[in-house]
C-alpha positions as CSV (number, residue, x, y, z in Angstrom):
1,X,53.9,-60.1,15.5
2,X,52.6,-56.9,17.1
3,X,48.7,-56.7,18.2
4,X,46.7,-53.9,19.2
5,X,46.0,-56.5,21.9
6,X,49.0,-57.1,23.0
7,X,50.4,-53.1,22.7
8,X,49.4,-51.4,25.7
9,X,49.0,-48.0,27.4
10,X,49.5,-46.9,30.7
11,X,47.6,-44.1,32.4
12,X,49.5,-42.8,35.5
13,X,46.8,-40.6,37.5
14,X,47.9,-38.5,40.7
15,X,47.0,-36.2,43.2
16,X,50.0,-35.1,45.2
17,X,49.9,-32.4,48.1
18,X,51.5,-28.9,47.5
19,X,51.1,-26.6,50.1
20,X,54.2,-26.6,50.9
21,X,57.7,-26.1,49.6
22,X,58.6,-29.3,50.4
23,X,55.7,-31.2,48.9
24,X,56.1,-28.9,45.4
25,X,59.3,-29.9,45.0
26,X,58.4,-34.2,46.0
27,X,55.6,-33.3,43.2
28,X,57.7,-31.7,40.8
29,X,60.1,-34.2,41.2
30,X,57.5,-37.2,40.5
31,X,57.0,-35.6,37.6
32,X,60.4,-35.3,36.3
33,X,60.5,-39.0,37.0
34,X,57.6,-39.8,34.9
35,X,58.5,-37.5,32.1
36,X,62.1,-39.2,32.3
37,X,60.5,-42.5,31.5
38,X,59.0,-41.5,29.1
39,X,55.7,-40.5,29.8
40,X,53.7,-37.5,28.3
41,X,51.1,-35.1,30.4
42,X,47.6,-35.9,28.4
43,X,46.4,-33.7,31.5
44,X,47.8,-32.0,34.7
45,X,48.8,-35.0,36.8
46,X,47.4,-37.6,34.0
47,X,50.4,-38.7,32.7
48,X,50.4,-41.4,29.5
49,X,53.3,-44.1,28.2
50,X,52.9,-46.5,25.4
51,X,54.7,-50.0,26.0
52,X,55.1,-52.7,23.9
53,X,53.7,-55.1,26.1
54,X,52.6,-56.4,29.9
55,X,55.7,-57.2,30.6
56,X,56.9,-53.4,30.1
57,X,54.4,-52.3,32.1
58,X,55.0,-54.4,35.0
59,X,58.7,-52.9,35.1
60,X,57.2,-49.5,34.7
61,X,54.7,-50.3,37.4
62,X,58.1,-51.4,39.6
63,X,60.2,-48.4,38.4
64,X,57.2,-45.9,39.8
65,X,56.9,-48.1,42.8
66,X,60.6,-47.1,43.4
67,X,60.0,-43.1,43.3
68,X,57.0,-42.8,44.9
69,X,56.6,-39.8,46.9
70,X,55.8,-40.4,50.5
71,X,52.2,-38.1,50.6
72,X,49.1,-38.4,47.8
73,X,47.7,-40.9,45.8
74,X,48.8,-42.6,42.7
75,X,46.8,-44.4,40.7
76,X,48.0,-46.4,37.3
77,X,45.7,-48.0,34.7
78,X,46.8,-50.3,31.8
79,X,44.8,-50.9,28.5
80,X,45.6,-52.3,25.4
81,X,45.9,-49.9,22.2
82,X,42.7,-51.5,21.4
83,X,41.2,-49.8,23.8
84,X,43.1,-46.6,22.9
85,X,41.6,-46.9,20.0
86,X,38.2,-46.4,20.9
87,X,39.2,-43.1,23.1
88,X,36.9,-40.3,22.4
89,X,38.5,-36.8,23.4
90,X,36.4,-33.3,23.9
91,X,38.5,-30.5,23.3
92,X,35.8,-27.5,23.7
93,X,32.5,-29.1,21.9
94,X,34.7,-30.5,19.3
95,X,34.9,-34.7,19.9
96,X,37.9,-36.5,18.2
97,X,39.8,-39.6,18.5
98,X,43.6,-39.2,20.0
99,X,46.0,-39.0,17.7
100,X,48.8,-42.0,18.0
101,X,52.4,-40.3,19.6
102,X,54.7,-39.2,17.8
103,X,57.6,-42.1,19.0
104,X,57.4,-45.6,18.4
105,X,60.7,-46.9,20.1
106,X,60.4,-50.6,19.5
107,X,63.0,-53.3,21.2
């Protein structure tokens, strides 16, 4: 049975060094990556990916560990779409909750 408990997010967060051509193009290329796998930009270099469990995540976690680029830091935070849940976004002075994505792909 699927749970909000055991549905989880992940949150890949990133600051990677672009001054110059070479380090644009490692960035650029990170984010292909993550967009490849499915992630979505919730903010420039905050990228987001629902998974339908810890075990996806782990693989995730293995699959960025694989394409790191060699400079900057990367940072990746899992929640449960519990936790989603209770996300309060400020767009302006407007507050409302996130909307859920638009995909589902279940396995």
């Amino acid at each position: 049975m699927l749970s909000g408990y055991r549905l989880m997010w992940m949150l890949v967060m990133f600051d990677l060094p672009v001054m110059t051509e070479g380090q644009r193009k490692s960035a650029t290329k990170f984010r292909q990556f993550l967009l490849d796998q499915g992630f979505e930009m919730a903010q420039y270099s905050v990228y987001m990916r629902y998974c339908a469990g810890k075990e996806q995540v782990e693989a995730q976690v293995r699959s960025i560990r694989r394409n790191l680029p060699r400079h900057g830091q990367i940072s990746i935070l899992s929640f449960t779409d519990k936790q989603y849940e209770q996300m309060v976004h400020f767009d302006g002075a407007a507050a409302h909750r996130r909307k859920m994505p638009d995909q589902l792909a279940l396995f």
